[in-house]
KOLDO-83008 format. One record per residue (C-alpha): x, y, z; residue number from 1; residue in one letter. Coordinates in Angstrom, 1 decimal, m for minus. Example, Ala and Ser with C-alpha at 12.3 -4.5 7.8 and 13.67 -1.06 7.14 Angstrom:
// residues 2
<u: 12.3 v: m4.5 w: 7.8 resi: 1 resn: A>
<u: 13.7 v: m1.1 w: 7.1 resi: 2 resn: S>
This chain:
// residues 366
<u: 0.0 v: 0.0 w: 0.0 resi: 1 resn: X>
<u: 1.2 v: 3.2 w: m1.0 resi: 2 resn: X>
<u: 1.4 v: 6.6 w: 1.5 resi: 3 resn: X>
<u: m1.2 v: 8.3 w: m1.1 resi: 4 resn: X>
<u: m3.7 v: 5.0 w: m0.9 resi: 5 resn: X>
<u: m3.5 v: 4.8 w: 2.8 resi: 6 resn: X>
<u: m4.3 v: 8.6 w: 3.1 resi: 7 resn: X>
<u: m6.8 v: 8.6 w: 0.9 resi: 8 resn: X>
<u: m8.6 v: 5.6 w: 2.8 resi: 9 resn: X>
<u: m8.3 v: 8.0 w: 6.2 resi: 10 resn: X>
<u: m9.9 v: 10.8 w: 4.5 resi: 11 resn: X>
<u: m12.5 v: 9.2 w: 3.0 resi: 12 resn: X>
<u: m13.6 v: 7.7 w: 6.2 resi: 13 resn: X>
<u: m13.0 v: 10.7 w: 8.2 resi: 14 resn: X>
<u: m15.2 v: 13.3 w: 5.7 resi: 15 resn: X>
<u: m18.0 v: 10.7 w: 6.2 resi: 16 resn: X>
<u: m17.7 v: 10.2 w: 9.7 resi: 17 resn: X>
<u: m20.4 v: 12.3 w: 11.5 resi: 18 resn: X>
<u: m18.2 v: 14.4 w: 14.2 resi: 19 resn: X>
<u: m16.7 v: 16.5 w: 10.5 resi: 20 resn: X>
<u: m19.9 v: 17.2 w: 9.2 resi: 21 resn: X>
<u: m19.4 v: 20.7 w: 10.7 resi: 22 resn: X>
<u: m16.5 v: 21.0 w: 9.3 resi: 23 resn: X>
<u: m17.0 v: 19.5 w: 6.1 resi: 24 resn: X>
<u: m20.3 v: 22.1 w: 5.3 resi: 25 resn: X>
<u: m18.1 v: 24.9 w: 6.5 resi: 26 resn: X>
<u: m15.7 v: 24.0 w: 4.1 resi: 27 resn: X>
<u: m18.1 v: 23.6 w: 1.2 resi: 28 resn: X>
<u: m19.9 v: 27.2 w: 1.9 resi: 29 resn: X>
<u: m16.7 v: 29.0 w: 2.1 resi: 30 resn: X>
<u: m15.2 v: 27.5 w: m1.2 resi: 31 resn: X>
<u: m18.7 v: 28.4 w: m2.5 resi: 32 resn: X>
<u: m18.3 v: 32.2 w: m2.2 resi: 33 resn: X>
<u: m14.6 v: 31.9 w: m3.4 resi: 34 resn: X>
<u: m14.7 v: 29.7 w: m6.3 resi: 35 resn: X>
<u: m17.9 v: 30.4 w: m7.7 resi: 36 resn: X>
<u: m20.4 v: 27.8 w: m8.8 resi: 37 resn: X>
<u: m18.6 v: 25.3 w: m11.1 resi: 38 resn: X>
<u: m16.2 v: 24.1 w: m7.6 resi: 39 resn: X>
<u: m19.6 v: 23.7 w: m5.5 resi: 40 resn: X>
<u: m20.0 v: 20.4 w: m5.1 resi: 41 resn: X>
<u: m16.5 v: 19.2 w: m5.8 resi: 42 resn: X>
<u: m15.7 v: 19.4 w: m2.2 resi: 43 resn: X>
<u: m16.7 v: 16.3 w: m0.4 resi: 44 resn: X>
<u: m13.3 v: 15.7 w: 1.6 resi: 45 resn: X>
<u: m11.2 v: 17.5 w: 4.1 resi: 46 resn: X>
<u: m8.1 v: 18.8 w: 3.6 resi: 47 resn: X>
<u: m5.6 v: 16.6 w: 4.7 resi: 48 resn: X>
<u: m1.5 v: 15.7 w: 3.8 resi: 49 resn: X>
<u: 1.1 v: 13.3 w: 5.1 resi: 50 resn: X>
<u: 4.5 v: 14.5 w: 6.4 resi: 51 resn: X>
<u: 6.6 v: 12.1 w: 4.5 resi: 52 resn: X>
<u: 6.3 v: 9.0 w: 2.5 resi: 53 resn: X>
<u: 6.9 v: 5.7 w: 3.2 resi: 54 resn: X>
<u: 8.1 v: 3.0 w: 0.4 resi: 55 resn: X>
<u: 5.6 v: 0.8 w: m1.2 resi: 56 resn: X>
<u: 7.2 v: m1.9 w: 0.9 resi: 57 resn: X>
<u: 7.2 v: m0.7 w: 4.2 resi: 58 resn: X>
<u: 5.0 v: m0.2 w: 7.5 resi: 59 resn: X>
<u: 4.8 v: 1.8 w: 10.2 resi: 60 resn: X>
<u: 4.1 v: 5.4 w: 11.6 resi: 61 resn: X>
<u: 3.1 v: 7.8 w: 9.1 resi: 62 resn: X>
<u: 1.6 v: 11.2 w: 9.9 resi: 63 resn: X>
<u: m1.0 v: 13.0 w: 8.8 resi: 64 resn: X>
<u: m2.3 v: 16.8 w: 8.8 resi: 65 resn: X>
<u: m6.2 v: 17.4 w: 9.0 resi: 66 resn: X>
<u: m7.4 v: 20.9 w: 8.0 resi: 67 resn: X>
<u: m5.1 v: 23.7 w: 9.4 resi: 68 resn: X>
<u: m2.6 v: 20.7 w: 11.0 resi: 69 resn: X>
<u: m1.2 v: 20.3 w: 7.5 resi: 70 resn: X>
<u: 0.6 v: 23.3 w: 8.0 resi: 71 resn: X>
<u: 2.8 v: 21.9 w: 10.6 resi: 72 resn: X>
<u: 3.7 v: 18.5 w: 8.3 resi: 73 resn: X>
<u: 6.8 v: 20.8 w: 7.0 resi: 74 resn: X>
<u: 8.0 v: 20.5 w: 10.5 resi: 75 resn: X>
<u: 8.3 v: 16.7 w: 9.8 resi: 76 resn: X>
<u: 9.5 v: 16.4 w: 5.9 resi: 77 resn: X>
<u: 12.4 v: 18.6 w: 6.3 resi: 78 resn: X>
<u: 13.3 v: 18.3 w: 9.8 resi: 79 resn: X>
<u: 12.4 v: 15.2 w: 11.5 resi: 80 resn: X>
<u: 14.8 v: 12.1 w: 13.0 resi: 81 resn: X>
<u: 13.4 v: 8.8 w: 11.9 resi: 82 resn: X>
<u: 13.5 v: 5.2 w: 13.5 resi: 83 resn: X>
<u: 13.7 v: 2.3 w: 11.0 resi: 84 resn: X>
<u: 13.7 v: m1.6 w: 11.3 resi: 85 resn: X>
<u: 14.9 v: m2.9 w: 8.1 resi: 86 resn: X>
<u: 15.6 v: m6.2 w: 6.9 resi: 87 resn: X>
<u: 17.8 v: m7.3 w: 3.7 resi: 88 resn: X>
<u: 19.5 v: m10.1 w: 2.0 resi: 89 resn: X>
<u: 22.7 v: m10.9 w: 1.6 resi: 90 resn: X>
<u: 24.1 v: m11.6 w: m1.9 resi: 91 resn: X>
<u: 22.0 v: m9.6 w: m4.3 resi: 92 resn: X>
<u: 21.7 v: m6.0 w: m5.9 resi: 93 resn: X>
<u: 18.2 v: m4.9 w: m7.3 resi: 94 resn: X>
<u: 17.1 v: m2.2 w: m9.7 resi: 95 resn: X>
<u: 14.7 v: m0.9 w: m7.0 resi: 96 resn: X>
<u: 16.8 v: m1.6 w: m4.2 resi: 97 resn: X>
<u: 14.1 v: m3.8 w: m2.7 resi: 98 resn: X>
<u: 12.9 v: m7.0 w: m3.1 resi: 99 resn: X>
<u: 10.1 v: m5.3 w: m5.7 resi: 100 resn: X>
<u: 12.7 v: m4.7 w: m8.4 resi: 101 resn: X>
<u: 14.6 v: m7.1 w: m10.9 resi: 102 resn: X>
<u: 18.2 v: m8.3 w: m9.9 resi: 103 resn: X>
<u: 20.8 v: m6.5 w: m11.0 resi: 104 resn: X>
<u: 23.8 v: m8.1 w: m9.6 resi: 105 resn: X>
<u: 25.0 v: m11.4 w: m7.7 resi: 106 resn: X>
<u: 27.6 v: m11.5 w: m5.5 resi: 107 resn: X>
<u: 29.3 v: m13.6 w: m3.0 resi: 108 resn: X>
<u: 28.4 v: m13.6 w: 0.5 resi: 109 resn: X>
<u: 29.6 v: m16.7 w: 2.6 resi: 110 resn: X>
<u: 32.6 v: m14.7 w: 3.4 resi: 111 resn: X>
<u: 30.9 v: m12.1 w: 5.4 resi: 112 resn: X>
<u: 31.4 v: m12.4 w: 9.4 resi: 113 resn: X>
<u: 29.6 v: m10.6 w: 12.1 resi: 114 resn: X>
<u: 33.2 v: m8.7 w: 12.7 resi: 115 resn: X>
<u: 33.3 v: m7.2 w: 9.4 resi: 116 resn: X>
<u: 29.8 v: m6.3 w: 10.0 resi: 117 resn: X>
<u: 30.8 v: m4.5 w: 13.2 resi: 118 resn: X>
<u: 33.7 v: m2.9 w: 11.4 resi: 119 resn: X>
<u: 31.6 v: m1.8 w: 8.3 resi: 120 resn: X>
<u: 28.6 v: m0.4 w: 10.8 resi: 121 resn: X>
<u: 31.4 v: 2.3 w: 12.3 resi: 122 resn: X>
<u: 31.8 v: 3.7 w: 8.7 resi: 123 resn: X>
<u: 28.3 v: 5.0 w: 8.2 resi: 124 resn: X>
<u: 27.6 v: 6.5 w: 11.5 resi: 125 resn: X>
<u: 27.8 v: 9.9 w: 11.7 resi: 126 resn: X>
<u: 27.4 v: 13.0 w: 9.0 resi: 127 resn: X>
<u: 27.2 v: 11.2 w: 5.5 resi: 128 resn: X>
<u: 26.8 v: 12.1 w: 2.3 resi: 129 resn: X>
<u: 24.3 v: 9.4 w: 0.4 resi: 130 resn: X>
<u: 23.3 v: 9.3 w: m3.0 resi: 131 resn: X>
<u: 19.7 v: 8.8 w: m3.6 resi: 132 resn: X>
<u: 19.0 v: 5.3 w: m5.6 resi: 133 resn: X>
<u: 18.6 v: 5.5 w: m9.0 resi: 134 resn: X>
<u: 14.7 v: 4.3 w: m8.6 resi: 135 resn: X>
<u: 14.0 v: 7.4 w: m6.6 resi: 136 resn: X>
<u: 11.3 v: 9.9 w: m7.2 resi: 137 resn: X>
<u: 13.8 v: 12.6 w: m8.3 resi: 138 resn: X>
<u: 13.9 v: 14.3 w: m11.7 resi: 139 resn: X>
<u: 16.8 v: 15.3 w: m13.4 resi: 140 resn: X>
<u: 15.9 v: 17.6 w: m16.8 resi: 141 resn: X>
<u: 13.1 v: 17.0 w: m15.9 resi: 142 resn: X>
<u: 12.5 v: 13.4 w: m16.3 resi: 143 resn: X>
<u: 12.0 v: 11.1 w: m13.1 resi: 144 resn: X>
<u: 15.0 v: 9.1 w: m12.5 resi: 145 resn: X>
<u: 13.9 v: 6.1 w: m13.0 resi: 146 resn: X>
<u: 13.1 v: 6.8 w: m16.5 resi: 147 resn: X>
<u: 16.4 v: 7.0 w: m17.4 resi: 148 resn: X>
<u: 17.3 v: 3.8 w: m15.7 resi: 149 resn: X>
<u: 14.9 v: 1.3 w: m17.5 resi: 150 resn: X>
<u: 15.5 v: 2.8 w: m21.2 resi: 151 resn: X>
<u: 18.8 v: 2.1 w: m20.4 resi: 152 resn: X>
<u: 20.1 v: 5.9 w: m20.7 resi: 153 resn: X>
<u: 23.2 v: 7.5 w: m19.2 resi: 154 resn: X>
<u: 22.5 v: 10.1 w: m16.9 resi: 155 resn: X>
<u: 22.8 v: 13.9 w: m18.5 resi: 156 resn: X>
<u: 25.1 v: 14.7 w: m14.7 resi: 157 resn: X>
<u: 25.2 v: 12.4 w: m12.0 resi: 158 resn: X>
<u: 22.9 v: 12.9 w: m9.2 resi: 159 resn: X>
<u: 23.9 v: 15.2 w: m6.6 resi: 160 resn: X>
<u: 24.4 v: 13.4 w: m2.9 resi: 161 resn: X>
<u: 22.4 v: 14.8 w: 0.1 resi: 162 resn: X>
<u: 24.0 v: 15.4 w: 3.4 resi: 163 resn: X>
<u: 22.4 v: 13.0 w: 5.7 resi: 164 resn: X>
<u: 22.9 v: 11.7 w: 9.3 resi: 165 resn: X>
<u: 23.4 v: 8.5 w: 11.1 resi: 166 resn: X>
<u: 22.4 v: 8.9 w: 14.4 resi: 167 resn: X>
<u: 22.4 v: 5.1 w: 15.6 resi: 168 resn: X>
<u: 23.0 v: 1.7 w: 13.5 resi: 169 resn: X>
<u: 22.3 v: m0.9 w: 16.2 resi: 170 resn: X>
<u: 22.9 v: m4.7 w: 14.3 resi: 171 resn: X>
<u: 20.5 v: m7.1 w: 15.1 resi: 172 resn: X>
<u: 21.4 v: m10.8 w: 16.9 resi: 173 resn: X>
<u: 20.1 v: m12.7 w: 13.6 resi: 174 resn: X>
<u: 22.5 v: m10.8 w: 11.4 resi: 175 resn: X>
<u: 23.3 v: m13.7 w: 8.8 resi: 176 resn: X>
<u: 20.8 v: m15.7 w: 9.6 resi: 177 resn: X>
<u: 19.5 v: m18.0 w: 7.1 resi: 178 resn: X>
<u: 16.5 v: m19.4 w: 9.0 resi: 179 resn: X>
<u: 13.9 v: m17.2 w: 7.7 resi: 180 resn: X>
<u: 11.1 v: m17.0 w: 5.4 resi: 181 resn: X>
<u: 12.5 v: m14.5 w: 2.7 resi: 182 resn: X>
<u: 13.5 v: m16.8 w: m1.1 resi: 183 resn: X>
<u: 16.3 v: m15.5 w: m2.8 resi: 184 resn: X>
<u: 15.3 v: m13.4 w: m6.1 resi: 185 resn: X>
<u: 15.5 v: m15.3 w: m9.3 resi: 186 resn: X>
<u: 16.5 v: m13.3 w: m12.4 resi: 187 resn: X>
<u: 14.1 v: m13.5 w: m14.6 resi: 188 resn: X>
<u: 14.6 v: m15.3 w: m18.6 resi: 189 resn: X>
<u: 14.2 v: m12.7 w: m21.6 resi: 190 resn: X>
<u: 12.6 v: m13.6 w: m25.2 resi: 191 resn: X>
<u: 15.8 v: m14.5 w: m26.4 resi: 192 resn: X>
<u: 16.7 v: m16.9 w: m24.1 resi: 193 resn: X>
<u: 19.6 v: m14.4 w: m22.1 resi: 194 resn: X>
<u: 19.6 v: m13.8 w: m18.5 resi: 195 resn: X>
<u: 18.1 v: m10.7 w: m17.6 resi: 196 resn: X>
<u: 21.0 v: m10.1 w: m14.9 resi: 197 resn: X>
<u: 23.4 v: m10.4 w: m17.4 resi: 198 resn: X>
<u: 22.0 v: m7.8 w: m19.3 resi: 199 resn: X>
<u: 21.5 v: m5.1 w: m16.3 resi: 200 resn: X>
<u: 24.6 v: m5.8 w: m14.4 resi: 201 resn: X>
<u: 26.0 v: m4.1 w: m17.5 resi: 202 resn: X>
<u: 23.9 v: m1.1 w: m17.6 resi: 203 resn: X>
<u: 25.9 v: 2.0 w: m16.5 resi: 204 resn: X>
<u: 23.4 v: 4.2 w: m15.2 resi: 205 resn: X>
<u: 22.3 v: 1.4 w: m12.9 resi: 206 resn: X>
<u: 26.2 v: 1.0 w: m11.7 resi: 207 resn: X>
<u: 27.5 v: 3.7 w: m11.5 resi: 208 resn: X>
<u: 27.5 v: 4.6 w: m7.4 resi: 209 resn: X>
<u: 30.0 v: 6.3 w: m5.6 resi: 210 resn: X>
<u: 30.2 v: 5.0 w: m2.2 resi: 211 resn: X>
<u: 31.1 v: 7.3 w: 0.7 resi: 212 resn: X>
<u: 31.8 v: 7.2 w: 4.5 resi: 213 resn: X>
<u: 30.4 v: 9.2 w: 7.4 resi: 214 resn: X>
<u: 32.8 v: 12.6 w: 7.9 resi: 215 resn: X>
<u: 33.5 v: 11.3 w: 11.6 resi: 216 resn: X>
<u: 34.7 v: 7.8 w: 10.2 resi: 217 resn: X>
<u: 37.0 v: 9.5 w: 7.5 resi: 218 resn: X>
<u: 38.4 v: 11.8 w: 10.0 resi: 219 resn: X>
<u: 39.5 v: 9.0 w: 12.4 resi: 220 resn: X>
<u: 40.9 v: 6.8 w: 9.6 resi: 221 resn: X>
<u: 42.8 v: 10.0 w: 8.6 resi: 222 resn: X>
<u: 44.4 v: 10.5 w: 11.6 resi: 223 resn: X>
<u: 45.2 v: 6.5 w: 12.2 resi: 224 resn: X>
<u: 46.7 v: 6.8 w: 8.8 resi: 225 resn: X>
<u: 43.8 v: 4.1 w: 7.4 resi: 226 resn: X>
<u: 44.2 v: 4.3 w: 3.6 resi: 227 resn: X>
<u: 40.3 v: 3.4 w: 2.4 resi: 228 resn: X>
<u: 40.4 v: 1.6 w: m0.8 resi: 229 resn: X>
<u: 37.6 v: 0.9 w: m3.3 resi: 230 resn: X>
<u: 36.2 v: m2.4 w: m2.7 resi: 231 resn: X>
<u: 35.3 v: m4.1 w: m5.6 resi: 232 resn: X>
<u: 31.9 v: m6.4 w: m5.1 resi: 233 resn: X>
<u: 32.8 v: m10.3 w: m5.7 resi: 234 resn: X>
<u: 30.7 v: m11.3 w: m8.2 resi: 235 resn: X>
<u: 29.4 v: m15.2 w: m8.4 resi: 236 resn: X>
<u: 29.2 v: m16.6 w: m11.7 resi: 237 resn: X>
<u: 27.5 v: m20.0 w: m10.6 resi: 238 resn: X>
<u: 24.0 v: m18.8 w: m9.8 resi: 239 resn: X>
<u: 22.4 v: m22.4 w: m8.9 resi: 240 resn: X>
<u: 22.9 v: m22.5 w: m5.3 resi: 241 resn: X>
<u: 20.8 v: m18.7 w: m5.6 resi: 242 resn: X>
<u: 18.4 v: m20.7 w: m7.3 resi: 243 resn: X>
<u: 16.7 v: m23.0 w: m5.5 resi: 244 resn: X>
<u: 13.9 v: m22.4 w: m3.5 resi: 245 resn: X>
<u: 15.5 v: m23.5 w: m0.5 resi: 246 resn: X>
<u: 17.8 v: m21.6 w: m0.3 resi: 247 resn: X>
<u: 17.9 v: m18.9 w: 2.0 resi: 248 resn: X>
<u: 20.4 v: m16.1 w: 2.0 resi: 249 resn: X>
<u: 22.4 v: m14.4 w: 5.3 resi: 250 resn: X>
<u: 20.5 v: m11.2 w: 6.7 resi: 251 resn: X>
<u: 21.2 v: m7.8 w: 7.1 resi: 252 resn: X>
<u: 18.7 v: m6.7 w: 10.1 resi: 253 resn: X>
<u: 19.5 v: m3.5 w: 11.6 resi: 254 resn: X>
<u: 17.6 v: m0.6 w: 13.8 resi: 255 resn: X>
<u: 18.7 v: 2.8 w: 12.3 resi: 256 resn: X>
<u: 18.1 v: 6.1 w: 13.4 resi: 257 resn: X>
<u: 18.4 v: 8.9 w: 11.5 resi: 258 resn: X>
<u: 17.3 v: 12.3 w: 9.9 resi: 259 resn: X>
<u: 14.8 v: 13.3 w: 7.3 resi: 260 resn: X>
<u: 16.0 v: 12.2 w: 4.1 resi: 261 resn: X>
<u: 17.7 v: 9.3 w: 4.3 resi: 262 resn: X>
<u: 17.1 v: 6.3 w: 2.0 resi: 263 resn: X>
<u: 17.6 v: 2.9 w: 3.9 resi: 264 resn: X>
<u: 17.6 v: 1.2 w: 0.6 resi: 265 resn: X>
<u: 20.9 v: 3.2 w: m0.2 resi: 266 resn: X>
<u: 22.4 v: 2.7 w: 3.3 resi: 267 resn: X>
<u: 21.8 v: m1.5 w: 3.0 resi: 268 resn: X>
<u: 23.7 v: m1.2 w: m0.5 resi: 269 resn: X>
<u: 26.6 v: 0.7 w: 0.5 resi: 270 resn: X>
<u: 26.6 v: m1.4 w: 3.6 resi: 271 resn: X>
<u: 26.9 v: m4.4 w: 1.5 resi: 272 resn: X>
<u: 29.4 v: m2.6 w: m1.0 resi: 273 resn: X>
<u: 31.7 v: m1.9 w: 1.9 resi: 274 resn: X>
<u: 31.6 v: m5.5 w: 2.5 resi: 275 resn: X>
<u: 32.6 v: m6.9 w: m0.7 resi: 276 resn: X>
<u: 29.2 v: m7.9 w: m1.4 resi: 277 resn: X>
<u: 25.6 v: m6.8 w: m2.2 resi: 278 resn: X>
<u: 22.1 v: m6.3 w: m0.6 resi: 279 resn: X>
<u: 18.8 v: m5.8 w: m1.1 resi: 280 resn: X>
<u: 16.1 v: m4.6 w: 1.1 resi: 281 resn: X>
<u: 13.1 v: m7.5 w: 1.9 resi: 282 resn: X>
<u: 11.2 v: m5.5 w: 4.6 resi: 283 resn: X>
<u: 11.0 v: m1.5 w: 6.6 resi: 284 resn: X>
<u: 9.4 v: m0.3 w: 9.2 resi: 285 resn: X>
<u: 9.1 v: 2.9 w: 10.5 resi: 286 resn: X>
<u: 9.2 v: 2.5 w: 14.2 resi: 287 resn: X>
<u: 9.4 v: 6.3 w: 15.2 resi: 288 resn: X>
<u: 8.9 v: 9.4 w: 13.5 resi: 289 resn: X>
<u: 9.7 v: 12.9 w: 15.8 resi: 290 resn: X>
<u: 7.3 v: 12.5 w: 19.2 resi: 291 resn: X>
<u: 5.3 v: 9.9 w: 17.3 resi: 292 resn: X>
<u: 6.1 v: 6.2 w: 18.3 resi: 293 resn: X>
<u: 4.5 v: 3.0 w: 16.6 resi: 294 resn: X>
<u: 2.3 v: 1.4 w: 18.9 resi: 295 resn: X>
<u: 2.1 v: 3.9 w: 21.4 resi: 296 resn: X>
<u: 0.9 v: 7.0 w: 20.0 resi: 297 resn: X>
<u: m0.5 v: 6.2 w: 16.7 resi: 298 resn: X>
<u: m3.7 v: 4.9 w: 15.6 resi: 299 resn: X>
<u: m3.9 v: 1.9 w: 13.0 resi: 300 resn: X>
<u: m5.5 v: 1.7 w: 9.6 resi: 301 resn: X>
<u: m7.7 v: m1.1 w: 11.0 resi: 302 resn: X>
<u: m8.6 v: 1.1 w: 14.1 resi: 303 resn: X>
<u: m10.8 v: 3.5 w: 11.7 resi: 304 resn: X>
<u: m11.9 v: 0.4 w: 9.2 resi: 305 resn: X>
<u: m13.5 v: m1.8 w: 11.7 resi: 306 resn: X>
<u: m14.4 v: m0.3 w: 14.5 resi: 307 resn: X>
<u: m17.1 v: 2.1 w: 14.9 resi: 308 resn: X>
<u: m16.8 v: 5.8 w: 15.2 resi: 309 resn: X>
<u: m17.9 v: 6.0 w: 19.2 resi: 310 resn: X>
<u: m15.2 v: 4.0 w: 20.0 resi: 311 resn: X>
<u: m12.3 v: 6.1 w: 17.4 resi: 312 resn: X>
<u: m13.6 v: 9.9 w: 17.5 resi: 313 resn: X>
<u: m13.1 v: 10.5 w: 21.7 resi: 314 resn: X>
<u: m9.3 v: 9.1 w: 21.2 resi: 315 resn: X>
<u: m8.8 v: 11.7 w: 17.7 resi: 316 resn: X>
<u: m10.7 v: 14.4 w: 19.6 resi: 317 resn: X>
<u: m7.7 v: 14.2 w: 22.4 resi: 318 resn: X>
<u: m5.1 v: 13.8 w: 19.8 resi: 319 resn: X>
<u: m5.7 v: 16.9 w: 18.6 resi: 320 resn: X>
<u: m6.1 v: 18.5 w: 22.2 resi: 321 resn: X>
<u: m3.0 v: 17.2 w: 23.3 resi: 322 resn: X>
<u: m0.9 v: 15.1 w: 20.2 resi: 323 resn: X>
<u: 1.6 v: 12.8 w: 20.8 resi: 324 resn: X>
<u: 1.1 v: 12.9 w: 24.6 resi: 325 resn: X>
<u: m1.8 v: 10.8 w: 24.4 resi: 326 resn: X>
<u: m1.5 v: 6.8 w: 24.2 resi: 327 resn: X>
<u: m4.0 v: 5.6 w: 21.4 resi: 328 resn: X>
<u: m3.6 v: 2.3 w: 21.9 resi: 329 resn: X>
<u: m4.8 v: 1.9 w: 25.7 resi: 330 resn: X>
<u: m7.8 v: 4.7 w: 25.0 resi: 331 resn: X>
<u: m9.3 v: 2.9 w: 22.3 resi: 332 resn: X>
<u: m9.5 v: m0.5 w: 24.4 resi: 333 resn: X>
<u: m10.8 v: 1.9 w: 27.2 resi: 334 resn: X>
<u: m13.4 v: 3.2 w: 24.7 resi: 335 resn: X>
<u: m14.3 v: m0.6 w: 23.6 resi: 336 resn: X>
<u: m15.0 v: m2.0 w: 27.0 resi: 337 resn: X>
<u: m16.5 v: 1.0 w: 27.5 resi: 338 resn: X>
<u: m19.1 v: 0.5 w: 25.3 resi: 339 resn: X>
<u: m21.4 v: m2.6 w: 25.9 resi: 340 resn: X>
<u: m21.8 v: m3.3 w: 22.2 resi: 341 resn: X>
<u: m18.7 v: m3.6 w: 21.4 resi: 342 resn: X>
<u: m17.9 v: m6.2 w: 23.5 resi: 343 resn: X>
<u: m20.9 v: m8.4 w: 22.9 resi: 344 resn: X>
<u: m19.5 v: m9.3 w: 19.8 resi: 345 resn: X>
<u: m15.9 v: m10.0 w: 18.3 resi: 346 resn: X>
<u: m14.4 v: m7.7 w: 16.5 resi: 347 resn: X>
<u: m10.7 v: m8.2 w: 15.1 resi: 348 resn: X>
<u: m8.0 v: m5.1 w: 14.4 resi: 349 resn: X>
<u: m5.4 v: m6.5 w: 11.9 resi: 350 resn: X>
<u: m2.2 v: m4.9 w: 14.2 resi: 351 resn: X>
<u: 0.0 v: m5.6 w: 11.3 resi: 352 resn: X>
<u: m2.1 v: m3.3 w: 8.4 resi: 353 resn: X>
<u: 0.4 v: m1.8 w: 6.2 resi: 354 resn: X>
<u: 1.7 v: 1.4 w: 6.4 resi: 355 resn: X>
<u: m1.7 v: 1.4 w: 8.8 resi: 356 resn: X>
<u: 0.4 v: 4.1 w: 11.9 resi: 357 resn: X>
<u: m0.3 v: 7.3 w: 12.1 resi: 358 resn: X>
<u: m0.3 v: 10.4 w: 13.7 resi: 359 resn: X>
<u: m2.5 v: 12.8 w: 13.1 resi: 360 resn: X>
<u: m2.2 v: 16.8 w: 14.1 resi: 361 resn: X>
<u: m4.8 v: 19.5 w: 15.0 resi: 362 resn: X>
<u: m7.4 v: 19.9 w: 12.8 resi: 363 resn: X>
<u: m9.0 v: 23.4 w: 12.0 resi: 364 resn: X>
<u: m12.7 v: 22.3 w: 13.2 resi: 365 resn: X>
<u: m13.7 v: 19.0 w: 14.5 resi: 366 resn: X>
């Protein structure tokens, strides 16, 4: 599910949901007297915006703005520090960077000890500058990045690195792992009977990556008279172990904090670069975003789908009194039991609902 979808699923059930009625007629008559008579009855939703999006493969907290609290969701797209849970595999570059894309490259990765994972991890804390991936949302001349990537194009510049932080990289205990339930990628078999790998492993706009170390690392390594050379990635020839279903490749699972901006799919590949090898990511979540904390603080996608409004609108009428202070997730089971029929019958809250956490701010009328 994509940021847009799951906003669009909150407004829709928050512009029919009887405590905005208020607001929603004060919002038609006043766009009434402004935009005259062909915008009357065009406005059947609130205003509402997110304050950052989420990949199409992750979870977590994501925030939204109603009415005059989507001015404030600046406050969390350009200046916010971010928790992440992400999870990638071991031996494998993609053109997305995620398990959603094509592979792009297969590398080696029995090699790889939780030392050199350790060492690696040191590099990339601190003040970095990242390159965003190649699938990104950017535009260059304007035409989106990606563009240029599948036709196969070289770049007209290469793309200009943001200045991003590394707050904490904490390295999971099931770091190279292989009892999981994430299968390998397969490259998939063009018309002609080629391996599609074969083909984008030798696409230069796909390759073409410089990889760079946090400020505080380089500094260090300066002083200790560490000469950082290029690693080149070892690339595996023999792809049949890759290819069975069985097989299951070593994990990358790290918690990372860090500021607005970063792309975790980059950090897992240069992670993996540094290594020797390559990565891919298989699953994000966004644990923490500024004051708001998943599972704490944030309602769910399944909280405003299934259960009825009694139980949601006295929890969203404090949020808005008193944001991130409040804890959603022990007022709305107060509001259940609270309410006699609720609990005469069952009703179930998927607590896993994609990208389903959010915050929301003040609203201009509820």
């Amino acid at each position: 599910m994509t940021s847009r979808l799951c906003l669009d699923k909150v407004n829709n059930i928050l512009s029919h949901a009887e405590c905005f009625q208020a607001s929603m007629k004060d919002l038609r008559s006043k766009r009434d007297q402004t935009s005259g008579r062909r915008r009357r009855f065009k406005t059947n939703k609130l205003k509402m915006g997110h304050g950052g999006t989420l990949d199409p493969l992750a979870s977590g907290v994501l925030i939204l703005g109603v009415g005059s609290g989507t001015k404030k969701l600046g406050e969390y797209t350009n200046g916010s520090t971010k928790i992440y849970e992400a999870t990638a595999l071991f031996g494998g570059s993609t053109t997305t960077g995620d398990s959603d894309g094509q592979l792009l490259m297969v590398t080696e990765n029995d090699f790889i000890t939780k030392d050199m994972l350790s060492d690696v991890r040191d590099k990339f804390v601190g003040t970095l500058s990242q390159t965003p991936p190649i699938f990104s949302a950017l535009k260059m001349n304007g035409k989106p990045l990606y563009e240029y990537a599948r036709e196969g194009l070289p770049l007209p510049r290469p793309i200009k690195p943001r200045t991003v932080h590394i707050y904490k990289l904490d390295l999971a205990d099931d770091c190279l792992s292989t009892n999981h339930d994430f299968k390998f990628l397969k490259s998939e078999v063009c018309e002609d009977g080629s391996i599609l790998v074969d083909k984008l492993s030798k696409n230069p706009t796909l390759n073409d990556h410089k990889l760079s170390f946090s400020e505080e690392y380089m500094k260090n390594a300066k002083e200790e008279d560490k000469n950082e050379k290029p690693i080149e990635p070892r690339t595996l020839e023999d792809l049949k172990k890759y290819e069975s279903n069985n097989y299951r490749a070593p994990l990358l699972h790290f918690n990372a904090e860090v500021s607005s901006g970063t792309y975790i799919r980059s950090l897992i590949s240069d992670f993996a670069r540094a290594l020797g090898s390559s990565a891919y990511m298989v699953a994000l979540t966004r644990q923490k975003q500024s004051e708001w904390l998943l599972g704490q603080n944030c309602f769910e996608l399944s909280d405003f789908e299934q259960l009825p409004e009694e139980v949601w609108v006295p929890v969203l009428k404090n949020v808005f009194e008193k944001g991130s202070e409040v804890n959603v997730s022990k007022e709305l089971e107060e509001a259940r039991k609270s309410i006699p029929s609720i609990n005469d019958t069952e009703t179930v809250v998927d607590t896993h609902s994609q990208e389903g956490d959010l915050a929301t701010d003040e609203p201009k009328t509820i």
